[in-house]
C-alpha positions in Angstrom: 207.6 14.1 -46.2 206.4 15.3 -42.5 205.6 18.9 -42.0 206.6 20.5 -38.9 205.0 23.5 -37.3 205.4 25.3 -34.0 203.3 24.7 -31.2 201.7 27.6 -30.5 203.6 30.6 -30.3 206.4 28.8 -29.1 209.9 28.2 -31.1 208.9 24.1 -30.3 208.7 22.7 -33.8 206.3 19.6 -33.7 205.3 17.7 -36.3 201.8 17.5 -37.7 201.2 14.4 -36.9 201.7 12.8 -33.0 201.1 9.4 -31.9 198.5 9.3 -28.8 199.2 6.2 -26.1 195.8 5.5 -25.2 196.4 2.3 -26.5 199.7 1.5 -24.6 198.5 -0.8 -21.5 195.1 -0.9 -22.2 194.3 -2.8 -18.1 191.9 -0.6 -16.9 187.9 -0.8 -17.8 187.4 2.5 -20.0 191.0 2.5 -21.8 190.9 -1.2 -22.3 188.9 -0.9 -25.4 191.2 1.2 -26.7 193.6 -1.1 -27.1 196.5 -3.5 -25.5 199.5 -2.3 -27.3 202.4 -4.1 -24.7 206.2 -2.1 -24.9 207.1 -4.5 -27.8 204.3 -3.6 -30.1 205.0 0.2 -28.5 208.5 0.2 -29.1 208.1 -1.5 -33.0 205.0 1.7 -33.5 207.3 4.5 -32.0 210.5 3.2 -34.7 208.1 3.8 -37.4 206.7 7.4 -36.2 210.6 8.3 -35.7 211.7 6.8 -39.4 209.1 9.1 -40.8 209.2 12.2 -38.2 207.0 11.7 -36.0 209.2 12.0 -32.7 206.0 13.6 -30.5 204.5 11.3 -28.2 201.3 12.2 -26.1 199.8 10.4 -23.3 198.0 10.7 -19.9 198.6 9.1 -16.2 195.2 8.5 -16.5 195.8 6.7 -19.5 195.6 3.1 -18.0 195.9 4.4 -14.7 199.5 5.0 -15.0 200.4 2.2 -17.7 200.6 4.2 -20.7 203.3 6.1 -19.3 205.3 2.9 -18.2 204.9 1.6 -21.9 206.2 4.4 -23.2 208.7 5.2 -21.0 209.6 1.6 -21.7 209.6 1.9 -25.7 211.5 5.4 -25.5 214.0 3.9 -23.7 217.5 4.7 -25.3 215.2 7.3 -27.9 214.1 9.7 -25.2 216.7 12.5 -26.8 215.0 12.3 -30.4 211.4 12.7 -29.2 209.2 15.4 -27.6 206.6 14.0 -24.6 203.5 15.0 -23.5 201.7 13.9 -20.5 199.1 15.3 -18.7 197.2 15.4 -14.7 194.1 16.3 -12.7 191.8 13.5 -13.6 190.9 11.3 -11.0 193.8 8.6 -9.8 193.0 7.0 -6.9 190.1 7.0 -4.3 191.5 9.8 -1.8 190.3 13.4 -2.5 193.6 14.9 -2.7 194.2 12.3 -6.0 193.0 14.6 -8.6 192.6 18.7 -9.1 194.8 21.0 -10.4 196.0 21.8 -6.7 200.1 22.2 -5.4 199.4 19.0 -3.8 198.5 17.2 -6.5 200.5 18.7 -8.8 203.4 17.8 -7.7 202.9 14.4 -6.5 201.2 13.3 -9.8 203.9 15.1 -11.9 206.6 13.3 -9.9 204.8 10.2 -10.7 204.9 10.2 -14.4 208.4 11.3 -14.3 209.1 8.0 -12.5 206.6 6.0 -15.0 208.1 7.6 -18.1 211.5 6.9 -16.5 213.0 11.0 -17.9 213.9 13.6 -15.8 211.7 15.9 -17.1 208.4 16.0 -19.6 208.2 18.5 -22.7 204.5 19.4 -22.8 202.6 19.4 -19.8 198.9 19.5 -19.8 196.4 20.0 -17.3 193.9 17.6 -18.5 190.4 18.9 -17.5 189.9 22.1 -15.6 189.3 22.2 -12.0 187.0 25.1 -10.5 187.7 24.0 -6.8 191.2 25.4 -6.9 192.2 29.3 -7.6 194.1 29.3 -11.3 196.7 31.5 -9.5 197.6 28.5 -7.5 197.9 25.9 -10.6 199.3 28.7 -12.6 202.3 29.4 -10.0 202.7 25.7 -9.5 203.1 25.0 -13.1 205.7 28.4 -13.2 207.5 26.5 -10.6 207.8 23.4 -12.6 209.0 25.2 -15.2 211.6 27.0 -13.6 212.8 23.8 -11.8 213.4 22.0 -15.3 211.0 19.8 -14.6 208.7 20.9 -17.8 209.2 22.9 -21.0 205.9 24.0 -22.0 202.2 23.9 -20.2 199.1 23.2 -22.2 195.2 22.7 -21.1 193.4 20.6 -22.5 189.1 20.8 -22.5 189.0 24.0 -20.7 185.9 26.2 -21.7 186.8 29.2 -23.8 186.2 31.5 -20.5 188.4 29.2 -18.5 191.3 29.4 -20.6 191.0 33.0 -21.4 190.7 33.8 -17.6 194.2 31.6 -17.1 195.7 33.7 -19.8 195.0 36.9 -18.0 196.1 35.6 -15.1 199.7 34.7 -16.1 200.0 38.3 -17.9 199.0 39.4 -14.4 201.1 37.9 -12.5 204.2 37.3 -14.9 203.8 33.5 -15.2 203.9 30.7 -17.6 201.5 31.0 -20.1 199.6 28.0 -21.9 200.8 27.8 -25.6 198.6 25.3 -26.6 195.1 23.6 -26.2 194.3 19.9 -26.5 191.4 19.8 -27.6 188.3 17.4 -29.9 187.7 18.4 -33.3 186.6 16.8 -36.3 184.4 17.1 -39.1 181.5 16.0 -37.7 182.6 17.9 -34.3 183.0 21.5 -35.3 182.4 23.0 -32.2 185.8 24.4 -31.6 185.6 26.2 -34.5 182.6 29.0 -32.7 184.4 30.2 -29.1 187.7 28.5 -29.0 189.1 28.6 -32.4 188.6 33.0 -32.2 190.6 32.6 -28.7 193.6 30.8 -29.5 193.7 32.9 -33.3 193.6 35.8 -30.8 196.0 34.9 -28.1 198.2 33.1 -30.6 198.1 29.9 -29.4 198.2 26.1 -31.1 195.6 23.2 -31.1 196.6 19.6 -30.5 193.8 17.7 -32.0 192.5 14.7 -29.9 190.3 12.2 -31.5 190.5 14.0 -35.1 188.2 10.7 -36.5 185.2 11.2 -34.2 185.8 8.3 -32.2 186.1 6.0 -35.0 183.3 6.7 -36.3 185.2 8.8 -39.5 187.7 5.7 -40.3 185.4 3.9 -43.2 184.4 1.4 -41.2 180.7 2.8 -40.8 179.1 3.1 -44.3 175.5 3.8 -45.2 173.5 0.9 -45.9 176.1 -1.5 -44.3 176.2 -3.5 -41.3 178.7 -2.5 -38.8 181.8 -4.4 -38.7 183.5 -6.5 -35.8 186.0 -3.8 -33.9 186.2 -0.9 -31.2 183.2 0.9 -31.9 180.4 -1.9 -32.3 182.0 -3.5 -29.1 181.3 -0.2 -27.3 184.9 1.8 -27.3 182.7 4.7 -28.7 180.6 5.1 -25.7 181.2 9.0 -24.4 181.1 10.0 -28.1 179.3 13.6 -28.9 175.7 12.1 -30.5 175.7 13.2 -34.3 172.5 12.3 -36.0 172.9 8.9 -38.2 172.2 11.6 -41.7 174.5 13.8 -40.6 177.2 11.5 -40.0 176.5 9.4 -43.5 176.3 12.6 -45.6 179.8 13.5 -44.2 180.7 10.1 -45.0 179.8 10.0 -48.6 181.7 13.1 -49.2 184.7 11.8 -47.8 184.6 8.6 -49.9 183.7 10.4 -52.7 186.5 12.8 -52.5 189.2 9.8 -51.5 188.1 8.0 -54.8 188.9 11.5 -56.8 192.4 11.4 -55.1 193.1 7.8 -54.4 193.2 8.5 -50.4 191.0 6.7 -47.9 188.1 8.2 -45.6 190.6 8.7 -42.8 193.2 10.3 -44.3 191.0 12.2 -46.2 189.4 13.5 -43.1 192.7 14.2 -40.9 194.0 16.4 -44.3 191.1 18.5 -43.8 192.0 19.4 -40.1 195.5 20.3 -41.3 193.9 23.2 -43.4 193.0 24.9 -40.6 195.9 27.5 -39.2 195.5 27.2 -35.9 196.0 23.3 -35.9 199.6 22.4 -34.5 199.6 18.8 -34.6 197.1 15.8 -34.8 197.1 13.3 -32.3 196.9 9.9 -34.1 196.1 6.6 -32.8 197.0 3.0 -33.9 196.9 -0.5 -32.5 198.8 -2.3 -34.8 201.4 -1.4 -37.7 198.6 -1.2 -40.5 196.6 1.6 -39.1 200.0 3.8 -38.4 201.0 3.7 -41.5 198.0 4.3 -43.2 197.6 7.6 -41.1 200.8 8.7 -41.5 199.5 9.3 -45.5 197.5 11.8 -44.6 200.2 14.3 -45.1 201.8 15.4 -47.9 199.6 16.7 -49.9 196.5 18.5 -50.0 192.7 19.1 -50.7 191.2 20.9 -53.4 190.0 24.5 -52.9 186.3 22.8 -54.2 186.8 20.0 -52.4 187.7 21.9 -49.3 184.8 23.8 -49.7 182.8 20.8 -49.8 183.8 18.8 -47.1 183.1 22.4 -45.3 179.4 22.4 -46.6 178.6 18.8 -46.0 179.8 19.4 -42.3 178.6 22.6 -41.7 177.3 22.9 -37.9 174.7 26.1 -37.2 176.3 28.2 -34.9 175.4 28.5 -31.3 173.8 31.9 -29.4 175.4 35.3 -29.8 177.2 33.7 -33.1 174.1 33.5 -35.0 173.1 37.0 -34.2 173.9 39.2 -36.9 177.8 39.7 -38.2 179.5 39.6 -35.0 
């Protein structure tokens, strides 16, 4: 059975488990080797996520340069009132300089944009995809308030903001009375903890939710790597985890052998293994799982409904244990 849980400290009740699009389109260089999924395959992908309760749907106009919205918008169509959608803007679309930023200009075109390639009137998460330090926050801040207030969006998010940035935006809207981001997008995984030292404190703090984005390191957490073993044909030896965070190969193969040591305990694979650790944590709203064919949905969608061990919490905890970075290490802080 899905769980639900609000996003954020908002009354939005998501479930814990979303379906990312990066695979919907799949015709531009880097998001090709995520995957080709055409609005067929999308449409069959998004029935499943609904019979099971999965109705939140994230993607990106960057995504495909625009065609993961227009699969989506595609596969939703006659659905779009049972499902929550997330999209997001300021990455780079085009060549002009006015085609990417967190700016009024660009704002507004690009949100107008992905209404069109979504084909909805509106969006229910909107994020702001990077940060952008050549505009004033007040100014994406009161853009995103007027989106709001138009209908045009129901909640704003950020997504790979530093914990500065974020916590400056927060201060900002409290300043000035405006919409406040309820949630971060944001990478982590067990063998990339790094949220857990400055961002994790902040959103505990400020009561805010994580969407998780790429919760199996890219790929590289699905049991496909295994000590000792030759990599297999698929995304990652063909290059689709280029960009990754570097993670030494002891590291990564000592998290490994926990995780299949553990799923052999409980009968559960590596992955879902791994994505049931993430949902331990409190301030985890929803994982942002990704699939490029029926097999690799449903397999993911076992990681709920049940849970870890305290011991075997604790050692999936150990095994991954990052040291903290300056002032964390300082002392009791």
């Amino acid at each position: 059975m899905m769980e639900y849980r609000n996003l954020g400290n908002s009354g939005l009740k998501v479930p814990v488990l979303s379906l990312g699009t990066g695979t919907f389109g799949g015709t531009n260089a880097f998001f090709k080797r995520w995957g080709q999924t055409d609005a067929k395959e999308a449409s069959r992908l998004i029935d499943i996520c609904l019979e099971r309760g999965i109705h939140f749907f994230d993607t990106a106009n960057v995504y495909s340069i625009g065609d993961s919205e227009i699969v989506l918008g595609q596969a939703l169509k006659g659905k779009r009132d049972k499902s929550i959608i997330a999209t997001k803007a300021s990455f780079q679309m085009g060549e002009l300089p006015n085609e990417k930023g967190s700016s009024r200009y660009h704002l507004m075109n690009a949100l107008n944009d992905s209404l069109r390639r979504l084909n909805t009137d509106y969006v229910d998460v909107y994020f702001m995809h990077g940060f952008d330090r050549f505009t004033p926050i007040e100014e994406t801040l009161r853009t995103l308030d007027d989106m709001v207030r138009s209908g045009k969006i129901r909640y704003i998010g950020c997504s790979n903001f530093a914990a500065w940035q974020l916590m400056k935006s927060l201060s900002i809207s409290e300043k000035h009375n405006l919409e406040k981001y309820i949630v971060y997008q944001g990478y982590y995984s067990l063998i990339g903890r790094d949220y857990e030292q400055e961002l994790m404190p902040l959103l505990e703090d400020q009561q805010m939710g994580l969407m998780v984005w790429s919760p199996l390191g890219w790929g590289r957490l699905t049991g496909k790597i295994k000590r000792g073993q030759e990599l297999k044909e698929g995304r990652i030896k063909s290059g689709g985890a280029v960009g990754a965070p570097p993670v030494s190969d002891d590291f990564l193969f000592d998290v490994l052998d926990v995780l299949e040591k553990i799923g052999k305990e409980i009968g559960k694979s590596i992955p879902q293994v791994a994505l049931n650790w993430l949902l331990h944590n409190p301030t985890v709203s929803t994982i942002v799982i990704g699939a490029r064919n029926e097999e690799q949905l449903l397999a993911n969608i076992e990681s709920v409904g049940w849970n870890l061990s305290e011991n075997q919490l604790k050692e999936l905890d150990h095994v991954s244990a990052q040291h903290p970075i300056y002032p964390h290490w300082v002392g009791d802080r």
